[in-house]
N, C-alpha and C positions, 0 to 999 in steps of 0.2 A: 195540307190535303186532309188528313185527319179533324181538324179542327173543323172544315167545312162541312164532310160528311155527319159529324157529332151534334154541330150544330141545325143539320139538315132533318137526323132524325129525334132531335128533342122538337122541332117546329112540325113534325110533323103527329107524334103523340100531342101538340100543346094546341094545334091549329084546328079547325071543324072539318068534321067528317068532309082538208085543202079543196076548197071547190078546184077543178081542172081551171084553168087560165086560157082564152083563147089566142093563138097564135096572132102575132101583130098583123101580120099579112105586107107582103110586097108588091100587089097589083102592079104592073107597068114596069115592074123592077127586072133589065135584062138580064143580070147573075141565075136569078130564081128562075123567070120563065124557062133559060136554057137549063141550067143545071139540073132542073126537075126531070128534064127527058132524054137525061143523059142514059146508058145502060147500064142497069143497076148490077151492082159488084165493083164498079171502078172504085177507084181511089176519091175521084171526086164528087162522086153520085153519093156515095159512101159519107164525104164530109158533108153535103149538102141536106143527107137526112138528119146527121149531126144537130145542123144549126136548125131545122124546121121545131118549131117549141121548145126550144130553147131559149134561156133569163134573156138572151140577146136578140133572141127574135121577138120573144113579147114585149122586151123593152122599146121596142123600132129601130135596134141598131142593126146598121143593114151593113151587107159586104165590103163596099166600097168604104168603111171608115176606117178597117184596119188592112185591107189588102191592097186599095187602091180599087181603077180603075172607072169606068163611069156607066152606071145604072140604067141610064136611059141610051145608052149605045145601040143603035136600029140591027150591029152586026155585030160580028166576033171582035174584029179590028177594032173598034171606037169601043165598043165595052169593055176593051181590057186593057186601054188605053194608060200607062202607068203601071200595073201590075206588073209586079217585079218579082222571082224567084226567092223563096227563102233564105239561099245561102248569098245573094245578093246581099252585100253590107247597107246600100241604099235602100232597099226594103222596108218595110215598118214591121214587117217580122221576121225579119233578121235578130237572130239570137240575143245577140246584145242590146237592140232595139225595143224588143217587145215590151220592159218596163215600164218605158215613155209612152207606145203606142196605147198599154191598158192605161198607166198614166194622165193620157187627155180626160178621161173620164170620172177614173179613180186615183183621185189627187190625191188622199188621203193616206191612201193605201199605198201609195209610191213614194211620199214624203216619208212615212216609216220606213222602206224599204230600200230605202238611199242612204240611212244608219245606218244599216246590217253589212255581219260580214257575206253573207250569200251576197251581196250586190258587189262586193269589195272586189269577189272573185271573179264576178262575170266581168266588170272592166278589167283588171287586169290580166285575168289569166285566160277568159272566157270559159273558163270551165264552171263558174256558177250556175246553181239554179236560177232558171225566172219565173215569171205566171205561171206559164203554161205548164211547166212540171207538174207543179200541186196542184192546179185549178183545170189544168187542159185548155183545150182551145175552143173549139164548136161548142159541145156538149159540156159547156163549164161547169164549175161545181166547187162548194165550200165544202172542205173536209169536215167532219165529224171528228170527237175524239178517237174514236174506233177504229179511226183509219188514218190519225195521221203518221201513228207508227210506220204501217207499212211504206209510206210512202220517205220516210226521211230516211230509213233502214239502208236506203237503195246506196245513200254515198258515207251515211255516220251507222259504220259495220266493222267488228274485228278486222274482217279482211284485207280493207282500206283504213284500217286506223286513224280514223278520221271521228274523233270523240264520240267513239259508239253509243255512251251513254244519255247521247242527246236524243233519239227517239222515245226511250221511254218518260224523260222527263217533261217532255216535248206533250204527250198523250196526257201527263201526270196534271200540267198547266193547264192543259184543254178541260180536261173533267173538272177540275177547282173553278175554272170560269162558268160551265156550265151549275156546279152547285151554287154557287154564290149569286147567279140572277136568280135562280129557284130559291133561293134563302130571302131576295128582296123583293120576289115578286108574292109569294106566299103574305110577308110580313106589308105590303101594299095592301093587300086583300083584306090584313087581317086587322088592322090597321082603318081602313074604312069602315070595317064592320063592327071595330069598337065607337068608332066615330058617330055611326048609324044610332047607339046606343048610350049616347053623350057620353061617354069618356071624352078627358081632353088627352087627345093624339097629338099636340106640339111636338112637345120633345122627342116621341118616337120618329113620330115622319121625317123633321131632320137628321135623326138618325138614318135612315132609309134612302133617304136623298144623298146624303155625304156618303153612302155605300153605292149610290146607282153613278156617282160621279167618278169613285176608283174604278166601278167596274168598265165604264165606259173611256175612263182613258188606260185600263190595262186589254181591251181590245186595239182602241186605236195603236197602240205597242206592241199589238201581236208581229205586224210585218218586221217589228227591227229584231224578232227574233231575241230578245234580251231577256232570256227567262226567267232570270231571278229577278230584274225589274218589273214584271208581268206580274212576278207569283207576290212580289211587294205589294203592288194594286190590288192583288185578291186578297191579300190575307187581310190590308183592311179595309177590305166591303164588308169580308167576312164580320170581325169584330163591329161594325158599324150594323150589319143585320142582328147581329147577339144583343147589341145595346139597344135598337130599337124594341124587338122582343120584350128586354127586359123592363124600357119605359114602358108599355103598354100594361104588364102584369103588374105595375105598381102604381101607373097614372091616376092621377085622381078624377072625380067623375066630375063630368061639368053638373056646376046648379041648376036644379029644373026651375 
Protein backbone atom coordinates (compact mmCIF):
# COMPACT_ATOMS: atom_id res chain seq x y z
CA UNK A 1 0.00 0.00 0.00
CA UNK A 2 2.78 2.28 0.81
CA UNK A 3 4.84 1.53 -1.96
CA UNK A 4 1.80 2.60 -4.28
CA UNK A 5 1.04 5.83 -2.66
CA UNK A 6 5.16 6.85 -2.67
CA UNK A 7 5.22 5.87 -5.91
CA UNK A 8 1.96 7.85 -6.66
CA UNK A 9 3.36 10.93 -5.19
CA UNK A 10 6.86 10.97 -6.76
CA UNK A 11 4.67 10.80 -10.41
CA UNK A 12 3.03 13.23 -9.32
CA UNK A 13 6.03 16.04 -8.56
CA UNK A 14 7.80 14.23 -11.87
CA UNK A 15 4.68 14.40 -14.25
CA UNK A 16 3.20 18.08 -15.84
CA UNK A 17 1.26 20.34 -14.34
CA UNK A 18 -20.66 12.42 -16.59
CA UNK A 19 -22.99 13.74 -19.26
CA UNK A 20 -26.60 12.34 -17.71
CA UNK A 21 -27.31 8.91 -19.71
CA UNK A 22 -30.83 8.67 -20.99
CA UNK A 23 -32.95 5.97 -19.71
CA UNK A 24 -33.41 2.88 -22.23
CA UNK A 25 -37.05 3.27 -22.20
CA UNK A 26 -39.69 0.24 -22.26
CA UNK A 27 -42.51 1.48 -24.54
CA UNK A 28 -44.97 -1.44 -24.76
CA UNK A 29 -43.36 -3.06 -21.79
CA UNK A 30 -46.43 -4.39 -19.51
CA UNK A 31 -44.20 -4.37 -15.96
CA UNK A 32 -43.32 -0.46 -16.64
CA UNK A 33 -46.67 0.66 -18.05
CA UNK A 34 -48.38 -0.84 -14.77
CA UNK A 35 -45.83 -0.58 -12.24
CA UNK A 36 -45.50 3.20 -13.10
CA UNK A 37 -49.13 3.91 -11.74
CA UNK A 38 -48.99 1.94 -9.14
CA UNK A 39 -49.49 4.19 -5.52
CA UNK A 40 -46.60 5.69 -4.82
CA UNK A 41 -45.14 4.44 -1.33
CA UNK A 42 -45.79 0.76 -1.94
CA UNK A 43 -43.09 -1.54 -1.89
CA UNK A 44 -43.30 -2.06 -5.37
CA UNK A 45 -43.81 1.44 -6.90
CA UNK A 46 -40.85 2.00 -4.63
CA UNK A 47 -38.60 -0.81 -6.59
CA UNK A 48 -39.98 0.42 -9.76
CA UNK A 49 -38.44 4.07 -9.24
CA UNK A 50 -35.44 2.00 -8.21
CA UNK A 51 -34.97 0.36 -11.69
CA UNK A 52 -36.07 3.79 -13.87
CA UNK A 53 -32.30 5.10 -14.74
CA UNK A 54 -30.82 2.72 -13.52
CA UNK A 55 -27.10 0.71 -15.29
CA UNK A 56 -30.13 -1.93 -16.04
CA UNK A 57 -32.39 0.22 -17.35
CA UNK A 58 -30.12 2.03 -19.62
CA UNK A 59 -28.42 -1.07 -20.50
CA UNK A 60 -32.23 -2.38 -21.99
CA UNK A 61 -32.35 -5.06 -19.34
CA UNK A 62 -35.86 -5.27 -18.64
CA UNK A 63 -37.91 -7.10 -15.86
CA UNK A 64 -38.68 -10.11 -17.24
CA UNK A 65 -34.80 -11.33 -17.48
CA UNK A 66 -34.39 -11.73 -13.85
CA UNK A 67 -37.83 -12.06 -12.39
CA UNK A 68 -39.57 -13.84 -15.05
CA UNK A 69 -42.75 -13.19 -16.33
CA UNK A 70 -43.79 -11.85 -19.90
CA UNK A 71 -43.59 -8.09 -20.87
CA UNK A 72 -46.00 -7.89 -23.55
CA UNK A 73 -48.84 -9.63 -21.24
CA UNK A 74 -52.39 -7.31 -22.43
CA UNK A 75 -53.16 -8.21 -18.42
CA UNK A 76 -52.20 -8.92 -14.90
CA UNK A 77 -52.44 -12.87 -15.47
CA UNK A 78 -50.31 -13.29 -18.66
CA UNK A 79 -47.76 -10.62 -17.64
CA UNK A 80 -46.84 -12.29 -14.70
CA UNK A 81 -46.97 -15.43 -16.04
CA UNK A 82 -43.77 -17.45 -14.32
CA UNK A 83 -42.99 -14.81 -11.72
CA UNK A 84 -42.29 -16.71 -8.75
CA UNK A 85 -41.92 -15.44 -5.04
CA UNK A 86 -38.42 -14.75 -3.68
CA UNK A 87 -38.34 -17.28 -1.10
CA UNK A 88 -39.45 -19.56 -3.89
CA UNK A 89 -36.30 -22.04 -4.35
CA UNK A 90 -37.44 -22.16 -8.20
CA UNK A 91 -37.23 -18.44 -8.68
CA UNK A 92 -34.18 -16.88 -10.37
CA UNK A 93 -34.07 -14.72 -7.20
CA UNK A 94 -34.09 -17.06 -4.96
CA UNK A 95 -31.19 -16.43 -2.57
CA UNK A 96 -29.07 -19.08 -3.63
CA UNK A 97 -29.95 -18.50 -7.15
CA UNK A 98 -29.22 -15.03 -7.66
CA UNK A 99 -25.45 -15.81 -8.56
CA UNK A 100 -26.35 -17.67 -11.73
CA UNK A 101 -29.38 -15.26 -12.53
CA UNK A 102 -26.59 -12.08 -12.51
CA UNK A 103 -24.29 -14.82 -14.03
CA UNK A 104 -26.07 -15.04 -17.53
CA UNK A 105 -24.71 -11.64 -18.02
CA UNK A 106 -21.72 -11.28 -15.82
CA UNK A 107 -19.81 -14.36 -16.59
CA UNK A 108 -16.97 -13.15 -15.53
CA UNK A 109 -17.79 -11.98 -12.35
CA UNK A 110 -19.49 -15.41 -11.34
CA UNK A 111 -16.66 -17.42 -12.66
CA UNK A 112 -14.57 -15.58 -9.94
CA UNK A 113 -17.12 -15.84 -7.58
CA UNK A 114 -17.58 -19.64 -7.71
CA UNK A 115 -13.66 -19.66 -6.00
CA UNK A 116 -14.74 -17.77 -3.06
CA UNK A 117 -15.50 -18.86 0.25
CA UNK A 118 -18.71 -16.43 0.27
CA UNK A 119 -20.04 -18.75 -2.44
CA UNK A 120 -18.76 -21.92 -0.55
CA UNK A 121 -21.34 -20.60 2.07
CA UNK A 122 -24.20 -19.81 0.35
CA UNK A 123 -24.34 -23.48 -1.16
CA UNK A 124 -23.79 -25.06 1.76
CA UNK A 125 -25.07 -23.27 4.61
CA UNK A 126 -27.11 -20.64 2.59
CA UNK A 127 -26.10 -18.11 4.92
CA UNK A 128 -23.58 -16.42 2.25
CA UNK A 129 -23.43 -13.37 0.83
CA UNK A 130 -24.58 -12.92 -3.06
CA UNK A 131 -24.95 -9.84 -5.50
CA UNK A 132 -27.35 -8.35 -4.11
CA UNK A 133 -25.78 -7.70 -0.79
CA UNK A 134 -22.90 -5.52 -1.98
CA UNK A 135 -24.38 -4.35 -5.35
CA UNK A 136 -28.21 -4.30 -4.41
CA UNK A 137 -30.72 -5.12 -6.62
CA UNK A 138 -32.76 -2.19 -8.66
CA UNK A 139 -30.55 0.52 -7.99
CA UNK A 140 -27.21 -1.48 -8.35
CA UNK A 141 -24.16 -0.09 -7.65
CA UNK A 142 -20.17 -0.95 -7.63
CA UNK A 143 -18.78 -0.09 -4.22
CA UNK A 144 -16.01 2.37 -3.91
CA UNK A 145 -13.24 2.00 -1.47
CA UNK A 146 -14.95 4.15 1.09
CA UNK A 147 -17.64 2.01 1.40
CA UNK A 148 -16.63 -1.31 1.05
CA UNK A 149 -15.77 -1.27 4.73
CA UNK A 150 -19.10 -0.65 5.74
CA UNK A 151 -20.66 -3.14 3.94
CA UNK A 152 -18.26 -6.40 4.85
CA UNK A 153 -18.32 -5.07 8.65
CA UNK A 154 -21.95 -6.31 8.64
CA UNK A 155 -20.78 -10.21 9.02
CA UNK A 156 -16.57 -9.85 9.45
CA UNK A 157 -17.23 -7.93 13.14
CA UNK A 158 -15.87 -8.83 16.82
CA UNK A 159 -19.14 -9.74 17.45
CA UNK A 160 -19.55 -12.52 15.14
CA UNK A 161 -15.96 -13.37 15.01
CA UNK A 162 -15.90 -14.01 11.74
CA UNK A 163 -12.16 -12.58 10.66
CA UNK A 164 -13.01 -9.09 11.62
CA UNK A 165 -9.96 -8.00 10.16
CA UNK A 166 -11.23 -8.47 6.63
CA UNK A 167 -12.98 -5.19 6.06
CA UNK A 168 -10.26 -3.11 6.49
CA UNK A 169 -7.93 -5.04 4.45
CA UNK A 170 -10.66 -5.41 2.21
CA UNK A 171 -10.80 -1.29 1.75
CA UNK A 172 -6.84 -1.35 2.13
CA UNK A 173 -6.96 -3.64 -1.67
CA UNK A 174 -9.56 -1.39 -3.02
CA UNK A 175 -7.46 1.90 -2.49
CA UNK A 176 -3.88 0.11 -3.90
CA UNK A 177 -6.08 -0.89 -6.98
CA UNK A 178 -7.33 2.46 -7.33
CA UNK A 179 -3.51 4.00 -7.00
CA UNK A 180 -2.02 1.57 -9.33
CA UNK A 181 -4.49 2.44 -12.43
CA UNK A 182 -3.76 6.26 -11.44
CA UNK A 183 0.10 5.28 -11.47
CA UNK A 184 -0.48 3.67 -15.18
CA UNK A 185 -2.69 5.88 -16.37
CA UNK A 186 -0.60 9.00 -15.55
CA UNK A 187 2.63 7.10 -16.93
CA UNK A 188 0.32 6.37 -20.41
CA UNK A 189 -0.09 9.98 -20.64
CA UNK A 190 3.32 10.60 -19.86
CA UNK A 191 4.57 8.25 -21.82
CA UNK A 192 2.97 9.67 -25.02
CA UNK A 193 4.07 12.95 -24.50
CA UNK A 194 7.59 11.87 -24.36
CA UNK A 195 6.81 10.08 -27.44
CA UNK A 196 5.32 13.47 -28.91
CA UNK A 197 8.89 14.72 -28.33
CA UNK A 198 10.90 11.76 -29.93
CA UNK A 199 11.99 10.05 -26.96
CA UNK A 200 11.97 6.31 -27.65
CA UNK A 201 9.22 5.09 -25.30
CA UNK A 202 9.81 1.08 -26.04
CA UNK A 203 10.92 0.02 -23.05
CA UNK A 204 8.71 2.01 -20.83
CA UNK A 205 5.41 1.31 -22.57
CA UNK A 206 5.97 -2.33 -21.97
CA UNK A 207 6.67 -1.64 -18.85
CA UNK A 208 3.10 0.09 -18.52
CA UNK A 209 1.49 -2.66 -20.44
CA UNK A 210 2.82 -5.52 -18.21
CA UNK A 211 1.35 -3.25 -15.20
CA UNK A 212 -2.16 -2.71 -17.03
CA UNK A 213 -2.22 -6.60 -17.55
CA UNK A 214 -1.77 -7.28 -13.42
CA UNK A 215 -4.00 -4.76 -12.88
CA UNK A 216 -6.66 -6.09 -14.89
CA UNK A 217 -6.36 -9.73 -13.92
CA UNK A 218 -6.15 -8.45 -10.00
CA UNK A 219 -9.76 -6.93 -10.71
CA UNK A 220 -10.92 -9.77 -12.58
CA UNK A 221 -9.96 -11.78 -8.84
CA UNK A 222 -11.69 -9.27 -7.01
CA UNK A 223 -14.90 -11.62 -6.83
CA UNK A 224 -12.93 -14.79 -5.37
CA UNK A 225 -12.22 -12.46 -2.62
CA UNK A 226 -8.41 -13.76 -2.38
CA UNK A 227 -6.76 -10.81 -1.10
CA UNK A 228 -3.47 -11.41 -0.88
CA UNK A 229 -3.58 -12.79 -4.41
CA UNK A 230 -5.26 -9.43 -5.41
CA UNK A 231 -2.64 -7.36 -3.54
CA UNK A 232 0.13 -9.96 -5.55
CA UNK A 233 -1.45 -8.40 -8.92
CA UNK A 234 -1.09 -4.88 -7.56
CA UNK A 235 2.12 -4.77 -6.14
CA UNK A 236 3.27 -5.74 -9.47
CA UNK A 237 1.57 -3.22 -11.57
CA UNK A 238 2.81 -1.22 -8.95
CA UNK A 239 6.72 -1.89 -9.64
CA UNK A 240 5.96 -2.25 -13.43
CA UNK A 241 4.44 1.62 -13.28
CA UNK A 242 7.98 2.54 -11.28
CA UNK A 243 9.92 0.76 -13.93
CA UNK A 244 8.14 2.40 -16.78
CA UNK A 245 8.71 5.78 -15.04
CA UNK A 246 12.04 5.02 -14.70
CA UNK A 247 12.56 3.94 -18.48
CA UNK A 248 11.33 7.04 -19.69
CA UNK A 249 13.84 9.38 -17.34
CA UNK A 250 16.59 7.56 -18.88
CA UNK A 251 15.32 6.58 -22.56
CA UNK A 252 17.30 7.78 -25.04
CA UNK A 253 15.85 10.20 -27.68
CA UNK A 254 15.13 8.97 -30.95
CA UNK A 255 17.36 10.47 -34.04
CA UNK A 256 15.95 13.31 -35.68
Amino acid sequence: MGLALAVLAGMALWGPGAGTAETAGATGNACIDCHQNLPPGTRISTRHLDFIGSIHDRAGVVCSECHGGDPAGADKESAHQGVLPAADANSRIYFRTIPNTCGRCHQAELAAFTKSRHYAQLETTGRGPNCVTCHGSMATHVLKAADVEGFCVVCHNQRLGILPGKPAQAEATLRMMDAARTLLEWGRDFAAAAKAKGTDTTAAEAEFAAGARELGEAGRAWHTFDLPGIQGHLDRAVVAAEAGKAALATGPATAP
